[in-house]
C-alpha positions as MATLAB code, in Angstrom:
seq = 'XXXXXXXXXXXXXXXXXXXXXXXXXXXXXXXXXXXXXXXXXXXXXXXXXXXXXXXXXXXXXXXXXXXXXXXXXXXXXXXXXXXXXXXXXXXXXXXXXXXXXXXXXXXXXXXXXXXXXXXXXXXXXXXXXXXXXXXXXXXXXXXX';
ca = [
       2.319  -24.429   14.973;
       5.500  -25.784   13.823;
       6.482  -28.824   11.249;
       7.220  -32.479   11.425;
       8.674  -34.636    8.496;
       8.182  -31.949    6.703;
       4.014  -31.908    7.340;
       2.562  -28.779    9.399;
       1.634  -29.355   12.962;
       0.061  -27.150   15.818;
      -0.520  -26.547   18.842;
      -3.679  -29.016   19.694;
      -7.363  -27.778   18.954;
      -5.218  -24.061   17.605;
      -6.501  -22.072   14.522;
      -4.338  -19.692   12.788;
      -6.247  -17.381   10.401;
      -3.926  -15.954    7.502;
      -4.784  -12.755    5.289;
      -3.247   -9.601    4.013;
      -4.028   -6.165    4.723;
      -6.289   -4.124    2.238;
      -5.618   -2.304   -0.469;
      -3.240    0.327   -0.052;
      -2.337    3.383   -1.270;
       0.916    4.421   -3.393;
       2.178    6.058    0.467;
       2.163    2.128    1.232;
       0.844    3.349    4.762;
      -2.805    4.335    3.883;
      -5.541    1.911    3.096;
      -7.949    2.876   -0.176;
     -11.278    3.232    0.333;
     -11.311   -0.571   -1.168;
      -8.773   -1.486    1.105;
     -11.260   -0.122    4.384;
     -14.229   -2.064    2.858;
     -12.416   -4.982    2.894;
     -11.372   -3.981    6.713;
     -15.053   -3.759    7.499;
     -16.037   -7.023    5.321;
     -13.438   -8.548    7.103;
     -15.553   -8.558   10.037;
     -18.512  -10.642    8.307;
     -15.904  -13.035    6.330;
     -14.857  -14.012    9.826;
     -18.253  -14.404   11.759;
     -18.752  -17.378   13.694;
     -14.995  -18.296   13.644;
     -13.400  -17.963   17.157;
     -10.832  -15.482   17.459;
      -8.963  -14.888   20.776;
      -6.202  -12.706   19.184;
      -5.236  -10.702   16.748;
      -1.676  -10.200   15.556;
      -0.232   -7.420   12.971;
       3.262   -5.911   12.393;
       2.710   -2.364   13.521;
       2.320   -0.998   10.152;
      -0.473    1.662    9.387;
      -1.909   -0.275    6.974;
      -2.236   -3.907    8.584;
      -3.376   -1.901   11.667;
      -5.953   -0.074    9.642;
      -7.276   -3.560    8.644;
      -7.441   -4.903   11.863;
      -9.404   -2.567   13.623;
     -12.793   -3.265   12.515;
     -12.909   -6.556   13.482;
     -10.976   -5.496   16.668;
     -13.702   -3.755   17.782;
     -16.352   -5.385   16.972;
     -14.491   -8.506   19.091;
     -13.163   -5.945   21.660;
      -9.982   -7.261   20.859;
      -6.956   -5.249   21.247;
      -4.233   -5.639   18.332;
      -1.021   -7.238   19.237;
       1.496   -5.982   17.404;
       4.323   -8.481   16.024;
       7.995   -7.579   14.552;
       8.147   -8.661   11.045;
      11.077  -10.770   11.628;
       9.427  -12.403   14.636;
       8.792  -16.173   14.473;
       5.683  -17.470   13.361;
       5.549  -19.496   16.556;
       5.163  -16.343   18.683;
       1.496  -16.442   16.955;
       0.246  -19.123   19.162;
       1.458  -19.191   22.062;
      -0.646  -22.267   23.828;
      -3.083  -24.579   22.708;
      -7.114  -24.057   21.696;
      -6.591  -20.330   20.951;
      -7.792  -19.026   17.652;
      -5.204  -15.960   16.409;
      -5.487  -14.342   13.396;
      -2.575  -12.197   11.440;
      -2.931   -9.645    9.185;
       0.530   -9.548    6.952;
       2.256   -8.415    4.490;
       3.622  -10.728    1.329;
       7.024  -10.989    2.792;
       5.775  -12.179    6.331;
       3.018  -14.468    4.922;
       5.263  -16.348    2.767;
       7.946  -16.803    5.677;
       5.137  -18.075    7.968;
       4.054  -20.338    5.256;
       7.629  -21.271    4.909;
       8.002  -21.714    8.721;
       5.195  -23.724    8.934;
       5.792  -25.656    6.134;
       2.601  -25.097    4.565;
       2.357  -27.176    1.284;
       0.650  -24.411   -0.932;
       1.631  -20.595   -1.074;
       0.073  -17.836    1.689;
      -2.877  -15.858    0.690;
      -1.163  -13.145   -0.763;
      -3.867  -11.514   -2.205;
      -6.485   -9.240   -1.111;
      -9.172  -10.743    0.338;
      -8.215  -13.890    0.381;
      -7.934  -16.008    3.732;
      -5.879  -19.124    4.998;
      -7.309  -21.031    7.890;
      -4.943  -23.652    9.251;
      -6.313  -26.040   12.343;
      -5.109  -27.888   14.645;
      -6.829  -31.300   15.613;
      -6.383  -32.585   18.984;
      -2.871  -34.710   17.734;
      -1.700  -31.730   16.293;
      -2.507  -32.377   12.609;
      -3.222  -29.573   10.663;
      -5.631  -28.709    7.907;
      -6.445  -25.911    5.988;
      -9.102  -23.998    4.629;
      -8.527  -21.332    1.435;
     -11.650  -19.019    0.964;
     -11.965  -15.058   -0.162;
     -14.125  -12.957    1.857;
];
């Protein structure tokens, strides 16, 4: 996904799924008990939505959030610098990939992408931005 006159656009028929890790504790490494519930309802929230990757800096507690859902896909986590470009998220067209991130990486992908309203930077909350087949993209706020 990238931006044209200042309007997102992707990769044709690509989804890229937004959301923050869980709850965390004052360590900033280990997830609450909240925080793994909302790993393991994270795995509902996303049921019947295609995912063919899932992308995380390789923090303890974005990790910890991903793995539910990364084995109940048999998915293996792919783990992203920080700093990396949010085009290294989708790297062709008609996959699904969804990153688990931190405020500061959300909002620079949001920034990156252009993305008229802010990232989900809360818990729970998702951002699903799709890709038509000319590229335009649309997205979806919900909370799981």
């Amino acid at each position: 996904m990238s931006h044209q006159n200042g309007r997102p656009r992707g990769r044709p028929g690509s989804t890229l799924i937004l959301t923050r890790h869980g709850d965390h504790t004052a360590s900033e490494e280990m997830l609450k008990s909240r925080g793994r519930r909302r790993a393991e309802d994270l795995v509902r929230a996303l049921d019947g939505n295609e995912i063919d990757a899932i992308c995380s800096p390789g923090i303890a507690r974005n990790l910890d959030t991903a793995a539910p859902l990364a084995t109940a896909r048999r998915l293996k986590v792919i783990r992203i610098r920080q700093e990396a470009s949010a085009a290294a998220l989708i790297t062709e067209a008609g996959r699904s990939v969804l990153f688990i991130g931190n405020k500061g990486d959300l909002s620079d992908i949001r920034e990156t992408l252009a993305v008229p309203r802010p990232p989900p930077l809360e818990y729970r909350e998702l951002a699903i931005l799709r890709a038509d087949a000319a590229g335009r993209v649309s997205i979806v706020r919900r909370r799981d």
